[in-house]
C-alpha positions in Angstrom: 130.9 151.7 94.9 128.9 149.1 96.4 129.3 145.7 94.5 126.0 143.3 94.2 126.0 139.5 93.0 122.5 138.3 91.7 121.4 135.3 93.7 120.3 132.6 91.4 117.7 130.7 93.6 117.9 126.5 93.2 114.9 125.2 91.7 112.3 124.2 94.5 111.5 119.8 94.2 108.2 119.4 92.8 105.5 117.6 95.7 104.6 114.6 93.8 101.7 112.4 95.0 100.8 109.3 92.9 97.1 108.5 92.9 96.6 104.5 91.5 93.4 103.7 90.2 90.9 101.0 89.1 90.4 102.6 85.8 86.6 101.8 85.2 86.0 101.9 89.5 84.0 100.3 91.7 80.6 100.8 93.8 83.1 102.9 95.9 85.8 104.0 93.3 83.8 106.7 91.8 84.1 109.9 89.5 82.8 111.8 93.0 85.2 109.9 95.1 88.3 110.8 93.1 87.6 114.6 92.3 87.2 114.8 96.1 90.5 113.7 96.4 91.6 115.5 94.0 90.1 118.9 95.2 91.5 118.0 98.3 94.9 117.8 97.5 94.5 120.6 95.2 97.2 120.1 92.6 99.0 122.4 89.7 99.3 119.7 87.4 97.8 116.5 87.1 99.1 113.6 84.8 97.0 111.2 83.3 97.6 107.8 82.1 96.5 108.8 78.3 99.2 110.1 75.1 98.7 113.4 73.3 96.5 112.2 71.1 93.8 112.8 74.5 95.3 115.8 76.2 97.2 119.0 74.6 97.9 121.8 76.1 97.0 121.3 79.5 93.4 120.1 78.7 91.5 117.0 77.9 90.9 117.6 74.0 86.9 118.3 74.1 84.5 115.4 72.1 81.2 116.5 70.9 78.5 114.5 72.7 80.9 113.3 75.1 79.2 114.2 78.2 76.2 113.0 76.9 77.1 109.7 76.2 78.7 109.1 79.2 75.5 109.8 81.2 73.6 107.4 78.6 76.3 104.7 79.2 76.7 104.9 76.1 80.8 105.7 76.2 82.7 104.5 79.4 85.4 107.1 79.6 88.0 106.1 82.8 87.1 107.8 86.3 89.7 109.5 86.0 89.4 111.1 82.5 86.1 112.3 83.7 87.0 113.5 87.6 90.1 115.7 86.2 87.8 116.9 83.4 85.6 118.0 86.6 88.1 119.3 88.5 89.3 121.3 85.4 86.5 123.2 85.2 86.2 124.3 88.9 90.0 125.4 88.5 91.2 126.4 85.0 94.7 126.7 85.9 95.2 123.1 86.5 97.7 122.1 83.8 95.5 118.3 82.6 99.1 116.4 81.0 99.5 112.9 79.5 102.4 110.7 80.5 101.4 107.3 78.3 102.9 106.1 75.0 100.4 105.8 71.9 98.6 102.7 71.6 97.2 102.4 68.1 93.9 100.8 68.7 94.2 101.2 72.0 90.5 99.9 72.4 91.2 96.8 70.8 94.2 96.7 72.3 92.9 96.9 75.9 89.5 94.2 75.3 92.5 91.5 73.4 94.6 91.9 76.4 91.9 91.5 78.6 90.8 88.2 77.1 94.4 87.0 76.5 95.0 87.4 80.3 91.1 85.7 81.0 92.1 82.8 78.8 95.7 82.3 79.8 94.8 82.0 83.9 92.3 80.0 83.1 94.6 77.3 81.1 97.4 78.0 84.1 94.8 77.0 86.9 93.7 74.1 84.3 96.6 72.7 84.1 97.3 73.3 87.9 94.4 71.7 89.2 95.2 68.5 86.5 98.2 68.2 88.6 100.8 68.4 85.5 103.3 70.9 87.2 106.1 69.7 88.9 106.3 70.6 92.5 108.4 73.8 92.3 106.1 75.3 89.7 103.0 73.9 91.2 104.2 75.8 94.6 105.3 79.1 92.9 101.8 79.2 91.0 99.7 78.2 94.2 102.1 81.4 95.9 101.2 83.7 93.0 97.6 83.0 92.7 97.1 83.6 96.5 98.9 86.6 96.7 97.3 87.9 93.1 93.5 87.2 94.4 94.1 89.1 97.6 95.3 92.2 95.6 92.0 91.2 93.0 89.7 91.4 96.2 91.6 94.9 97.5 90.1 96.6 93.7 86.4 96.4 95.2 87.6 99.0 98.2 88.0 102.8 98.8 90.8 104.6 96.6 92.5 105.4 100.1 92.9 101.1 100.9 94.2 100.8 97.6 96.9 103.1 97.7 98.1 101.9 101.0 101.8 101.1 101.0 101.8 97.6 102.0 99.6 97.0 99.0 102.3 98.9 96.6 104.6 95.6 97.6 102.0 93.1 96.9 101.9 94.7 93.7 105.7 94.8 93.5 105.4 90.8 94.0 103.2 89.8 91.8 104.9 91.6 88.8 108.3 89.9 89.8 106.1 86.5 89.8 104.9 87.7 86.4 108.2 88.4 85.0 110.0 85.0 86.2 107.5 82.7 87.9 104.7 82.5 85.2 106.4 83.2 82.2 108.8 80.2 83.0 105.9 78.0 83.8 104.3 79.5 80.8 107.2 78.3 78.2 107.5 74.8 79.8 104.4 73.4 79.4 102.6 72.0 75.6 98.9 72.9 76.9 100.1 76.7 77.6 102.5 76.9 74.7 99.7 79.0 72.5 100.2 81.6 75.3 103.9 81.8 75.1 104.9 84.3 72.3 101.8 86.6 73.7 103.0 86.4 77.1 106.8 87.3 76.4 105.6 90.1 74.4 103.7 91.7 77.1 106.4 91.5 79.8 108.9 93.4 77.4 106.0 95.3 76.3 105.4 96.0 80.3 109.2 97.0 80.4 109.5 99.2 77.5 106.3 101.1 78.7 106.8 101.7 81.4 110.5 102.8 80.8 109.0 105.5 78.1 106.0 106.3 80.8 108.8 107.4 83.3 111.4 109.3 80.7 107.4 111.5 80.1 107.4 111.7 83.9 110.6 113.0 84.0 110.6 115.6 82.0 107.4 117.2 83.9 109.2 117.0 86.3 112.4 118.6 84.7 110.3 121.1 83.4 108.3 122.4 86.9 109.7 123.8 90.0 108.2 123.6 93.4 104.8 122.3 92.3 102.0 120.0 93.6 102.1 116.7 90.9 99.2 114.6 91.0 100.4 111.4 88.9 96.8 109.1 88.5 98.0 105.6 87.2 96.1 102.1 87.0 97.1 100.0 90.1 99.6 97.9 88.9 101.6 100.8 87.6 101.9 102.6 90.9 105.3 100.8 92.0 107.1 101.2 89.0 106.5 105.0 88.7 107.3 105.2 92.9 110.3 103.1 92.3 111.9 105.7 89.8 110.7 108.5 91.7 112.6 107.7 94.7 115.5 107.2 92.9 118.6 109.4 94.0 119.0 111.8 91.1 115.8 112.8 91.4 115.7 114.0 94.6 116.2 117.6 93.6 113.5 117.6 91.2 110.9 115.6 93.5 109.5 115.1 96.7 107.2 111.9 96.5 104.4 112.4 99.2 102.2 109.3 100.3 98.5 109.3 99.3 97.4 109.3 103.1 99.6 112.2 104.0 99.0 114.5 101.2 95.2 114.0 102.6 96.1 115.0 106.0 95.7 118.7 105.3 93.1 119.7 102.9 93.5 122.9 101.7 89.7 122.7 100.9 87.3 122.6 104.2 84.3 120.7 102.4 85.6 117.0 101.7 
């Protein structure tokens, strides 16, 4: 009698390519632009920056008129909301899955954020340019504002410049500069102090997101074997989702591949 033991096979790492965006693009950041990448790389699953509230199983949850309104500029929808939509429909077995927490409001959450920050670095430079920091601060926020305007100036180029690595540390930077830098500057200072309870709420906010946006990560992650990920994220959440992915333990479950190398080979002939 011959004996036999079944091989279990090891699960295969999943090839994980993060895509960061500007979420409402550019004149060269467009819907067409990003579903040629996308095609390009050709992935199994594609996660989103949106919650479940957007995407269940495996598709963008379908809005009556949606389509319509977008070409009337009527409803703005993110590039890549609409270019993974696209794709979806040239390739149905594209599993569409969201990794972000629920917002409630998000809209309103997004358009106050958006003026707090507006209002905040305009009182910073204010107070910068009346010459009421002390030298350390005055040098820290002269360093941050340098730095954060060259990454500004990088979101009016090609989704290929913007995902190049030495921009993921510029980003890296300026978040540390957020974290310490600014929010110290931001408590010490009576013309700023209206800013201060907002702005420690959205660094732990920052934190505790992005924390919960990599646990939803993971578990994709946990849950495939020897897949192509496409992860598309705003900018300034790239480095925080590459960080974790690198990380030791998941090195079994992962592969991360660079932007520009996953676009080396296109397993499509027409991009």
């Amino acid at each position: 009698m011959i004996a036999t033991n079944a091989v279990i096979a090891e699960p295969s790492p999943n090839r994980v390519i993060i895509l960061g965006t500007k979420h409402n693009g550019n004149k060269l950041v467009t819907v067409g632009s990003m579903l040629q990448i996308i095609k390009r790389i050709n992935p199994d699953i594609i996660l989103l920056e949106f919650d479940s509230s957007v995407i269940k199983n495996c598709t963008i949850n379908k809005v009556w008129g949606a389509k319509t309104a977008e070409f009337l500029g009527v409803w703005n929808n993110p590039i890549e909301y609409r270019a993974a939509r696209k794709f979806k429909e040239l390739k149905d077995s594209v599993c569409l899955a969201p990794f972000d927490i629920y917002i409630p409001n998000r809209k309103n959450y997004i358009s106050y954020t958006r003026l707090m920050e507006k209002s905040h670095q305009e009182t910073l430079l204010r107070v910068y340019n009346e010459g009421l920091f002390n030298a350390g601060d005055a040098e820290d926020f002269n360093s941050y504002t340098n730095i954060n305007n060259a990454f500004l100036s990088v979101l009016d180029s090609s989704l290929v410049r913007m995902n190049s690595p030495s921009l993921t540390d510029t980003i890296q930077t300026i978040i540390y500069k957020e974290k310490h830098a600014i929010r110290r500057i931001t408590m010490n200072y009576p013309a700023l102090q209206p800013f201060s309870n907002w702005y420690n709420s959205q660094v732990d906010f920052w934190d505790e997101r992005s924390d919960a946006i990599n646990k939803k990560i993971w578990k994709e992650l946990n849950a495939n074997s020897n897949k192509t990920i496409l992860i598309i994220t705003g900018l300034l959440h790239k480095s925080d989702i590459e960080n974790f992915l690198k990380r030791k333990e998941l090195a079994s479950l992962c592969t991360l591949i660079p932007l520009q190398e996953a676009l080396l080979n296109p397993p499509i002939a027409d991009f």
